[in-house]
N, C-alpha and C positions, 0 to 999 in steps of 0.2 A: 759678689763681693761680700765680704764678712760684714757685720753691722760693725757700727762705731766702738772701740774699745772702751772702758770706764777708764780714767785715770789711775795708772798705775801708781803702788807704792815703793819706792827705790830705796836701794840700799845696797852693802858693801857686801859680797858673800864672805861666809866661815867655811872652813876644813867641812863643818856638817853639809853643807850641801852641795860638797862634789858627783855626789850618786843621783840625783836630782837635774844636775847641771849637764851631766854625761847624756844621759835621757833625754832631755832638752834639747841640746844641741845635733845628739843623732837623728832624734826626729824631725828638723828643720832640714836636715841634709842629705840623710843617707835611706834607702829603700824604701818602698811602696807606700810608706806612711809617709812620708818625705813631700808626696806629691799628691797629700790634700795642700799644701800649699805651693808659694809660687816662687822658694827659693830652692828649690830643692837641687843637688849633684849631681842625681842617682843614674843621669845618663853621662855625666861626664867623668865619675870617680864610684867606686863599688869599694868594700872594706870600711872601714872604721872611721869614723870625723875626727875624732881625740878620743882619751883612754879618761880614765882616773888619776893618772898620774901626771899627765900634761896641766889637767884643770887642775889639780893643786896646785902643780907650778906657779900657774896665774894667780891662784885665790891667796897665795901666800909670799909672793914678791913685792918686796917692801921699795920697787920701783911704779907700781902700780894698782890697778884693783881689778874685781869681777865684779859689773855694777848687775844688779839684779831686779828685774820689776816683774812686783807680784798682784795680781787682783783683789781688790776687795776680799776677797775668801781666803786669800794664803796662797793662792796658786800661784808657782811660779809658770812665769807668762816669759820673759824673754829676759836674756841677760847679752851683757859686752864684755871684752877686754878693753883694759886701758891702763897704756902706758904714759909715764911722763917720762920723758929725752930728751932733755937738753934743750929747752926752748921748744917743742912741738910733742904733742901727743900721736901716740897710736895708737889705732882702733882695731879690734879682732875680735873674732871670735863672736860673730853676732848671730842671735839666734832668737826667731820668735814661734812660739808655739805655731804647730801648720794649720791649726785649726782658731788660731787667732790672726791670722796673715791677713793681711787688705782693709783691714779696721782701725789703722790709725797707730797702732802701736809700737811699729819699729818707728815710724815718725816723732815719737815721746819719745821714746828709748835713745834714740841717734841727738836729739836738742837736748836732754840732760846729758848723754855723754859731752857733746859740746860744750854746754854751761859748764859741766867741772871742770873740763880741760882748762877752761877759758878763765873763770872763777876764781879755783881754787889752787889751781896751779899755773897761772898764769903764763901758759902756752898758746902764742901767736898762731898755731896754724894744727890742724890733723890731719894725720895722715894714714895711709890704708894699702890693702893690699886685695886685689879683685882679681879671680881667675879671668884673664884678658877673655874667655869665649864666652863669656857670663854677658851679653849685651846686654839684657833685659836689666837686667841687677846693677851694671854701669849706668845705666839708663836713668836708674832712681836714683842714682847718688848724683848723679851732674842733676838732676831735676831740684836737690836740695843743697847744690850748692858747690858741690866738690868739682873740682877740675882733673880730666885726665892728664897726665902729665907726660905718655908717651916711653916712660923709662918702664924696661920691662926686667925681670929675675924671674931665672927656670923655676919649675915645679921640681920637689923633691923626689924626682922619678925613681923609684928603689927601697926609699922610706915608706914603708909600708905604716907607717904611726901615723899619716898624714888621708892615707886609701889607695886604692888599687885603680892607675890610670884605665881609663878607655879608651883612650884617642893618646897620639904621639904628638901633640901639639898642645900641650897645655903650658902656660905660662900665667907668671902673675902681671898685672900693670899698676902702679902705685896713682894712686888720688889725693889731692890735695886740696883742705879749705884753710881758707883765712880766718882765724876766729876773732882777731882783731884788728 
C-alpha cells in the first residue's frame, strides 16, 4: 500500500491542462503502467481511455467541471468529471495517478467531488457509471457509500474513442449516493 497522500490542492481545470490530463488518465487505465496501480482496464479494454478532444469537452462545458488535485509541488495527482443534471450530479472520468493509488487520495478527490455537488450546486444525490465487471472498483464505491442500483447500459462496442473491447460482456451499471 502506498503511504498516506499529503492533502491535495483542488481546483477547476483550463484548456491548458488537457495534455496533462490525457496523460493522467491513460495511465490510471490503459497498459503496463496502468498496473502499478489498482484501477487499471488494461485486461478488460486495450486502445485509448480519451483523446484531447473528449477532455476538452469536459473542461469547457459550462454544465460542469474537471476538478483537479495537485500535490504540494504542482503535480497533478488526480482529477474528475463533474456534471450537474437536473437535481443530481455525475461523476466520470476519475483518475488517480498509479503510483499514488492506496494512499488516501481518491478518498479526498471522491468527498470534494461530493462536497461541490452537494454545496455548491445543491445536488441531492450522484451518480456514476462502473464497468459492471469492475467488482473490485464496485467494491469501493459501495464501501464509501454509493449503492448499486442494478439498472445496466451497453458499452460503446464499435467506438473505438472509448478502447478496444476484450471480452463480449462488457456493460456499465449505474451507483448511486445520497448527498443530502
Amino acid at each position: 500500500m502506498t503511504p498516506a497522500s499529503p492533502s491535495p490542492t483542488f481546483r477547476t481545470a483550463t484548456p491548458a491542462d488537457v495534455p496533462g490530463l490525457v496523460a493522467l488518465i491513460e495511465s490510471a487505465y490503459r497498459g503496463d503502467a496502468s498496473r502499478a496501480g489498482w484501477t487499471t482496464e488494461a485486461d478488460l479494454l486495450g486502445g485509448q481511455r480519451t483523446d484531447a478532444d473528449m477532455v476538452l469537452a469536459v473542461v469547457t462545458d459550462a454544465s460542469g467541471r474537471m476538478l483537479v488535485a495537485e500535490t504540494g509541488d504542482g503535480v497533478l495527482a488526480a482529477c474528475c468529471q463533474l456534471e450537474n443534471r437536473d437535481g443530481h450530479a455525475y461523476f466520470g472520468t476519475f483518475a488517480v495517478r498509479p503510483d499514488m493509488q492506496g494512499g488516501g487520495l481518491g478518498k479526498q478527490v471522491l468527498a470534494e467531488a461530493e462536497r461541490l455537488a452537494r454545496d455548491e450546486w445543491g445536488a441531492a444525490e450522484m451518480r456514476m457509471t462502473v464497468i459492471s465487471a469492475r467488482a473490485e472498483l464496485i467494491a469501493w464505491y459501495v464501501r464509501r457509500g454509493y449503492v448499486r442500483t442494478g439498472e445496466l447500459s451497453p458499452f460503446p462496442y464499435g467506438d473505438e474513442r472509448f478502447g478496444l473491447p476484450k471480452r463480449d460482456d462488457l456493460q456499465f451499471e449505474i451507483l448511486t449516493k445520497k448527498l443530502r
